[in-house]
Wavefront OBJ file of the C-alpha trace (Angstrom):
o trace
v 17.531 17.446 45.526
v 16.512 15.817 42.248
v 13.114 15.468 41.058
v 13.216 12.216 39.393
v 11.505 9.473 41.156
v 14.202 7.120 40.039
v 17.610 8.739 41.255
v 15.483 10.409 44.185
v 15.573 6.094 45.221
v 18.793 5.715 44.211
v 19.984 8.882 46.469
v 18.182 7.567 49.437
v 19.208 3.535 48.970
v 22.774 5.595 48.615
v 22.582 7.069 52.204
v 21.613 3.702 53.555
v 23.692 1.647 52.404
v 26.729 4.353 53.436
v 28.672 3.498 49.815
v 30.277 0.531 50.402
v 31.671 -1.881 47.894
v 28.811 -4.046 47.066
v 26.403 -1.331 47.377
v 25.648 -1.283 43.776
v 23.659 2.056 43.563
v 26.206 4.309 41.319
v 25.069 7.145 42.736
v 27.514 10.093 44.205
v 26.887 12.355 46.655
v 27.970 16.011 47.016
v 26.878 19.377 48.855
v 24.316 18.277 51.716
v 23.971 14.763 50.779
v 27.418 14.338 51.487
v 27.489 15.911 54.325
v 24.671 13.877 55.660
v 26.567 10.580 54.630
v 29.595 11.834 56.520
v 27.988 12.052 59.803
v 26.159 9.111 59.642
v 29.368 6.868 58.714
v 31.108 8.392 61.582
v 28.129 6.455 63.899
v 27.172 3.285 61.864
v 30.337 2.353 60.089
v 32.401 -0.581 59.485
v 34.513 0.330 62.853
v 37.452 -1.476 63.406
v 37.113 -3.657 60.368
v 39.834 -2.081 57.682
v 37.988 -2.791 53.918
v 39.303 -1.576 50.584
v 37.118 0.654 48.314
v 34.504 3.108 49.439
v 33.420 2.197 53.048
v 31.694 4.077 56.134
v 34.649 4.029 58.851
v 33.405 4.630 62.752
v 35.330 7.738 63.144
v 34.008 10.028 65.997
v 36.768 9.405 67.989
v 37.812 10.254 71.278
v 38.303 14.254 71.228
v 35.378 16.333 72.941
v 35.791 19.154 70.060
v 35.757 16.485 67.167
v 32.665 14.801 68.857
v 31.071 18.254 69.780
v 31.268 19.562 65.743
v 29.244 16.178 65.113
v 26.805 16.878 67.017
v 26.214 20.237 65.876
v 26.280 18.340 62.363
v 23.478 16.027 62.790
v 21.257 18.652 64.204
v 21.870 20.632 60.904
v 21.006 17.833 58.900
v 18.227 15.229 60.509
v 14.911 16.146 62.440
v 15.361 16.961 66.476
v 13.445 12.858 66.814
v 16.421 11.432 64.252
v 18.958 13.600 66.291
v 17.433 11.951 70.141
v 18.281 8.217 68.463
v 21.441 9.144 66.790
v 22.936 10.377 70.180
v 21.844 7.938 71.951
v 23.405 5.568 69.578
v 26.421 7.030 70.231
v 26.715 6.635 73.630
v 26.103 3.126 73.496
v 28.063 2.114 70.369
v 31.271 4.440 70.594
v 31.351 4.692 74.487
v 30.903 8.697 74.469
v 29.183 8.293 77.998
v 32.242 10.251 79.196
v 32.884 13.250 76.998
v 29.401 13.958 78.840
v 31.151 15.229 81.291
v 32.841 18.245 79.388
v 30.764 20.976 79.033
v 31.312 21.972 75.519
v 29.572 18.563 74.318
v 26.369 19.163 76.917
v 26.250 22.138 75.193
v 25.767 20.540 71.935
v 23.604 17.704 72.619
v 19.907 17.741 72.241
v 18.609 17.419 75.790
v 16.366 14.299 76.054
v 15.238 12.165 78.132
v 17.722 9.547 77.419
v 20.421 12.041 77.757
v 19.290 13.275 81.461
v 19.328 9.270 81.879
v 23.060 8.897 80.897
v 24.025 12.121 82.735
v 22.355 10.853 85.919
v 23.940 7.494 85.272
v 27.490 9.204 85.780
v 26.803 10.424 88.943
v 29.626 11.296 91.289
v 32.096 10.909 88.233
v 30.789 14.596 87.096
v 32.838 17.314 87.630
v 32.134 20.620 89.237
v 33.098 22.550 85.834
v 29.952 20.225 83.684
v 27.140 20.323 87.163
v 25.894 23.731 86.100
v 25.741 22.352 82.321
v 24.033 18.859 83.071
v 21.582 21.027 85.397
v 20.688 23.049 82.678
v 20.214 20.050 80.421
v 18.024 18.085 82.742
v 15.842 21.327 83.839
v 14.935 22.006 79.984
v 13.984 18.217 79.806
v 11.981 18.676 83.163
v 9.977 21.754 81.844
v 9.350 20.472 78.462
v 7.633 17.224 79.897
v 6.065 19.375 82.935
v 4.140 21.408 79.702
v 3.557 17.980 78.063
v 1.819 16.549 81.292
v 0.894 18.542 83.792
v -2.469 20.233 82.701
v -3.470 16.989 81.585
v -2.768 15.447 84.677
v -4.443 17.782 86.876
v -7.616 17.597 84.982
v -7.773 13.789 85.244
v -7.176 13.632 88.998
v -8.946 16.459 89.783
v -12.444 15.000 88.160
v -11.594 11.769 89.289
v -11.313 12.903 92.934
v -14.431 14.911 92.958
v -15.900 11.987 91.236
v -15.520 9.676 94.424
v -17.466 11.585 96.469
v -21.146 10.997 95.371
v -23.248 13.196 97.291
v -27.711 13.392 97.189
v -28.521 16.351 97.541
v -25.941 18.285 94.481
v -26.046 21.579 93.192
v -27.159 21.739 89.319
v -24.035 21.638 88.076
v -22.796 18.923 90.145
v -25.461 16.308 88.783
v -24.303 13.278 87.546
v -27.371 13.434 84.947
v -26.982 9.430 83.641
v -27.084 7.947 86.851
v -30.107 10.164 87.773
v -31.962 9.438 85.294
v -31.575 5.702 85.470
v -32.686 5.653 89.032
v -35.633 8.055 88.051
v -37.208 5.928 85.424
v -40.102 4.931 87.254
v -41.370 8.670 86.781
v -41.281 9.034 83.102
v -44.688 11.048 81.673
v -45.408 9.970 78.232
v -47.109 13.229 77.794
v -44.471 15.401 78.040
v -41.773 13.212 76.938
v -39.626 13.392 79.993
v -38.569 12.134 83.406
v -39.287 14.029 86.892
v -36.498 13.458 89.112
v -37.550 12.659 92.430
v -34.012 11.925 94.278
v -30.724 13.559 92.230
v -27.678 11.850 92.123
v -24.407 14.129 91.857
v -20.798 14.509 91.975
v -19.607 15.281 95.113
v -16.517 18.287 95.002
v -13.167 17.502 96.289
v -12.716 19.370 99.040
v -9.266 21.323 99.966
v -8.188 18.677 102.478
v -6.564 15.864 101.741
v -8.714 13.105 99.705
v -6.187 10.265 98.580
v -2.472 9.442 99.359
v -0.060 8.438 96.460
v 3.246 6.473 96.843
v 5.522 6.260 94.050
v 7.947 3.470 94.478
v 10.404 3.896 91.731
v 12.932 1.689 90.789
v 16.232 3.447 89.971
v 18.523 0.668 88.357
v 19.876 1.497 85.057
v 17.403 0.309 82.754
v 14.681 2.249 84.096
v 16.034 6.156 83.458
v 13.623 6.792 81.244
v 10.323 6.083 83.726
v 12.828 7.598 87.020
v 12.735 10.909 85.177
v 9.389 10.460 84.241
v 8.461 9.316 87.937
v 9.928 12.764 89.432
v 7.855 14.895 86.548
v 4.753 13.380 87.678
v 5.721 13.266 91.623
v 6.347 16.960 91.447
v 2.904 17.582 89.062
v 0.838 15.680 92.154
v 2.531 16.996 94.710
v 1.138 20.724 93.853
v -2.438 19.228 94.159
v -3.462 20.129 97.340
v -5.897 17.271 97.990
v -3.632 14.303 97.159
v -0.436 14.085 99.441
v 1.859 12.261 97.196
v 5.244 10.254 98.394
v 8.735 9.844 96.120
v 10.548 6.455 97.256
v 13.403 5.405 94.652
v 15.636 2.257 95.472
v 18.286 -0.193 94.723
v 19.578 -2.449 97.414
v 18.819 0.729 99.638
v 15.835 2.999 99.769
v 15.794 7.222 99.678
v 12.918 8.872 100.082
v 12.803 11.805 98.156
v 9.244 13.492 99.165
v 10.881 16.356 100.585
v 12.201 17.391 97.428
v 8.888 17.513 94.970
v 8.529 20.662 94.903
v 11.492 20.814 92.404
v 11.936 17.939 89.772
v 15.621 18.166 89.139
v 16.530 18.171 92.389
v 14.767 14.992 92.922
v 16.755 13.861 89.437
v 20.142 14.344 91.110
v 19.154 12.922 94.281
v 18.989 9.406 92.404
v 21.593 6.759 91.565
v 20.761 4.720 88.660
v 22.272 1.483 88.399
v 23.404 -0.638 91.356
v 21.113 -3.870 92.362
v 17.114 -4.021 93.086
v 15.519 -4.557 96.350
v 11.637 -4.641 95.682
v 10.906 -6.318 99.089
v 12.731 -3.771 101.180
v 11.105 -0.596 98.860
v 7.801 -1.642 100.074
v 8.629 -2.498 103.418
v 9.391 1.502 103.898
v 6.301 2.137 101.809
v 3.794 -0.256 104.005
v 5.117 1.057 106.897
v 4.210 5.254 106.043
v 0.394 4.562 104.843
v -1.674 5.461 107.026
v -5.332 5.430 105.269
v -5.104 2.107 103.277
v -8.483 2.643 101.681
v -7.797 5.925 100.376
v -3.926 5.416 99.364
v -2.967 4.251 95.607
v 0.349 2.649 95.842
v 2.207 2.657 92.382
v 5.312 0.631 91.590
v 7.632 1.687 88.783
v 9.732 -1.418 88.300
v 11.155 -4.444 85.821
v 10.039 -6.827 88.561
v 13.842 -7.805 88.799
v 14.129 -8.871 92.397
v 16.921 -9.321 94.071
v 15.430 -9.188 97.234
v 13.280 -11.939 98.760
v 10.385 -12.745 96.202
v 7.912 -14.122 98.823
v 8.531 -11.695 100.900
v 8.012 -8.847 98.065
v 4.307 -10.803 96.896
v 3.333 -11.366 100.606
v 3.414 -7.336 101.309
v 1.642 -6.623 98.288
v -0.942 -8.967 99.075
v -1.006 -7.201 102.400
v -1.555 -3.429 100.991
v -4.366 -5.174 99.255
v -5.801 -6.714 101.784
v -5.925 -3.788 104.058
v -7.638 -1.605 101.140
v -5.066 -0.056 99.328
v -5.007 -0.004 95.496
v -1.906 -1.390 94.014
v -0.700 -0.913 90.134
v 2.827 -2.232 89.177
v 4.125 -0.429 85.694
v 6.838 -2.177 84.392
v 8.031 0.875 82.454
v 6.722 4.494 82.678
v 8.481 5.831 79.215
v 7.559 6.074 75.641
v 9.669 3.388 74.544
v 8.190 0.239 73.164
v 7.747 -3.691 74.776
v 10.019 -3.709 78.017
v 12.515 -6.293 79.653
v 10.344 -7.382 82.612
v 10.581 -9.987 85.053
v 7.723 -11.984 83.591
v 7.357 -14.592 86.638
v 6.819 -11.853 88.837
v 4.690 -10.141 86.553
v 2.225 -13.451 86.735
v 2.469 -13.571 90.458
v 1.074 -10.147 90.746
v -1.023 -10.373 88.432
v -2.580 -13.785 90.215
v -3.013 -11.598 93.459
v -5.286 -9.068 91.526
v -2.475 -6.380 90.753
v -2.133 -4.952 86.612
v 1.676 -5.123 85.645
v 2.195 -3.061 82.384
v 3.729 -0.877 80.483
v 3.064 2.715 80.218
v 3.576 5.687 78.426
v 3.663 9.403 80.478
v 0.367 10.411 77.950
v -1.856 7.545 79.380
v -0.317 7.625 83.073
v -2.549 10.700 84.213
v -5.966 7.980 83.440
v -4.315 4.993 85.002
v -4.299 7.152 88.264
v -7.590 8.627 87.527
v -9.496 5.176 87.482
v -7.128 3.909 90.560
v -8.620 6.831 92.383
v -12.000 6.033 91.381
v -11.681 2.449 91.676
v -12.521 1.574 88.508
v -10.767 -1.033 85.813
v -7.261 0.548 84.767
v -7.148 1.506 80.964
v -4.591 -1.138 80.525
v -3.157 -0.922 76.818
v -3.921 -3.710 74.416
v -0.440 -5.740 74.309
v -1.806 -8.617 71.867
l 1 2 3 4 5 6 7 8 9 10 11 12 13 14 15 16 17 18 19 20 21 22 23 24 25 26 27 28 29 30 31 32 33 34 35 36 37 38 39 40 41 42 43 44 45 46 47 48 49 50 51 52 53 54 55 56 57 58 59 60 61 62 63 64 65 66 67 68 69 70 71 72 73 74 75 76 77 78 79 80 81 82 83 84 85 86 87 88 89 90 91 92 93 94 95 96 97 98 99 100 101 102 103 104 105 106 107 108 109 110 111 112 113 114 115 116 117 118 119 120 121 122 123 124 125 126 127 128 129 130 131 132 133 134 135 136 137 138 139 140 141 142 143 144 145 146 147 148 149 150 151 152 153 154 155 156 157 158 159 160 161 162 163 164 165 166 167 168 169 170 171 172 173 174 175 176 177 178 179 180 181 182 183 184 185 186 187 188 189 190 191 192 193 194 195 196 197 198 199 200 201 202 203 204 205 206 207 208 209 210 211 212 213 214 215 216 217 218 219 220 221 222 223 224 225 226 227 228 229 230 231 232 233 234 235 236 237 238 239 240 241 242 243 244 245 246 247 248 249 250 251 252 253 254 255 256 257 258 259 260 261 262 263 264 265 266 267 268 269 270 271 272 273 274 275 276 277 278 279 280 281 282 283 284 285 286 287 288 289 290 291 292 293 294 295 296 297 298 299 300 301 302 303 304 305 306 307 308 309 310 311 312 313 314 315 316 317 318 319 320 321 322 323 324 325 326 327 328 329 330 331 332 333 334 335 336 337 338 339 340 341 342 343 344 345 346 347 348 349 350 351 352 353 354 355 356 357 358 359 360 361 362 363 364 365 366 367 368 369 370 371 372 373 374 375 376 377 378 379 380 381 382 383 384
């Protein structure tokens, strides 16, 4: 790699602009560099489009062992991050969906969560010979987000539910000391600088029975693979704590409810089907009718707010879990990817009925559910 500020930008505009005719950089490429420029015009070339002179030509094609050496390329030469976009590209520009299903090409890719996605998207299609592959893919992706989130998410739920419990008479360690103080003001001594409690406020400690009941109600059509995958991670992280009892419900036009299987993420993975219709209306139907402690039970729906169901219907039984005490929080997206395709009508009904639709990413979900517990003002992210 050269040194020189000058042809360092001339090297990099090269790469760009793939050496085309009108490029007008100069600049040749050999060794590495070359390399590099050959597996990114096999993605983002000029396709179909013959041109004379230099040109970047779409040229994957349709062989699993051409495709497979390409992706062995680009994790050579580009960051694992560069490597999660370029596959996905891939998919979605060149139609590779399908060479998924050999398992010489799972065992090239760089499992991601947009990968698991695609590989859950293809469902019954899969053949025996690639399950074991594709279940190895989506149980790396599974642990590596269960290490991401899980501590994190314990912690958060855990203080939170010993936090709703206030209690009068705590042990010293259990004393909420701001609180006790405020309400002990009165009994400041100037001469020795301090306050004497007379009544102690604490923190009461969650005890081993159940406290609160979750329900995730997940939407499983294909745009939302990213925050189903996510969904299960977390369903499986909550379902460990003994003192929530947490419930899995995914839909389409149907409903599954996939509780029985938290105690192992991937399972719950492959008992989706992504794509198909929505049914919002009928989702919470099943989910109104299995709370049985409104006031205690956080309902959370995972969702674009596409309804294809009956849209009163769907705002009339939220307005009902409100009424009867439960807390409600729609997230239109539970992924790391940026500004999602929402239903924004529905979005304003809810959010006229006293219900916070947004967006959010797996690192803030574990304090959205903390505050829901405690019944406190969600940390809703600034969208201005």
């Amino acid at each position: 790699m050269t040194t020189d500020p000058a042809r360092e930008r001339l090297r990099r505009w090269r790469l760009v602009l793939g050496g085309e005719e009108a490029e007008g950089t100069g600049c040749a490429l050999s060794g590495r560099d070359a390399a590099m420029d050959g597996a990114l015009s096999a993605l983002y070339g000029t396709g179909d489009k013959p041109r004379a002179g230099r040109e970047r030509a779409a040229g994957l094609g349709a062989s699993a062992p051409s495709v497979a050496r390409w992706l062995g390329d680009i994790r050579t030469y580009f960051p694992s991050s560069v490597v999660q976009v370029m596959q996905r590209d891939a998919i979605d520009r060149l139609g590779l969906a399908t060479l998924l299903l050999e398992p010489e090409m799972l065992e090239a890719a760089e499992p991601d969560v947009h990968l698991v996605g695609t590989l859950l998207s293809l469902g019954k299609a899969m053949p025996e010979t690639t399950k074991e592959s594709a279940r190895a893919v989506v149980r790396k992706v599974v642990e590596d987000l269960e290490k991401r989130l899980a501590t994190r998410t314990r912690a958060a739920l855990t203080g939170a539910l010993d936090r709703s419990a206030r209690v009068s008479r705590p042990r010293h360690h259990d004393i909420d000391w701001n609180r006790t103080i405020a309400a002990n003001l009165r009994h400041f001594l100037p001469e020795y600088g301090t306050v004497v409690p007379e009544r102690l406020i604490g923190y009461g400690r969650a005890s081993r029975s159940v406290k609160k009941e979750i329900v995730l109600c997940v939407d499983q059509s294909g745009s939302m693979a990213a925050s189903v995958v996510h969904a299960a991670v977390f369903g499986a992280v909550l379902a460990s704590m003994r003192s929530v009892d947490t419930r899995l419900v995914v839909f389409d036009t149907a409903v599954v409810d996939l509780t029985d299987q938290l105690d192992d993420p991937v399972d719950v993975l492959f008992g989706t089907r992504l794509g198909g219709g929505t049914d919002i209306n009928r989702a919470l139907a099943y989910c109104q009718s299995r709370i049985t402690r409104p006031a205690e039970t956080v309902v959370v729906l995972i969702s674009d707010l596409y309804e294809g169901g009956i849209r009163q219907e769907m705002l009339q039984r939220v307005a009902a879990m409100k009424a009867s005490g439960a807390q409600f929080v729609a997230l239109l997206a539970l992924s790391d990817e940026g500004a999602p395709a929402y239903d924004r009508e529905h979005a304003a009904a809810l959010g006229a009925l006293g219900v916070p639709a947004f967006a959010c990413t797996p690192d803030l979900f574990p304090e959205v559910m903390a505050a829901a517990i405690e019944k406190r003002p969600l940390p809703i992210p600034d969208v201005g």
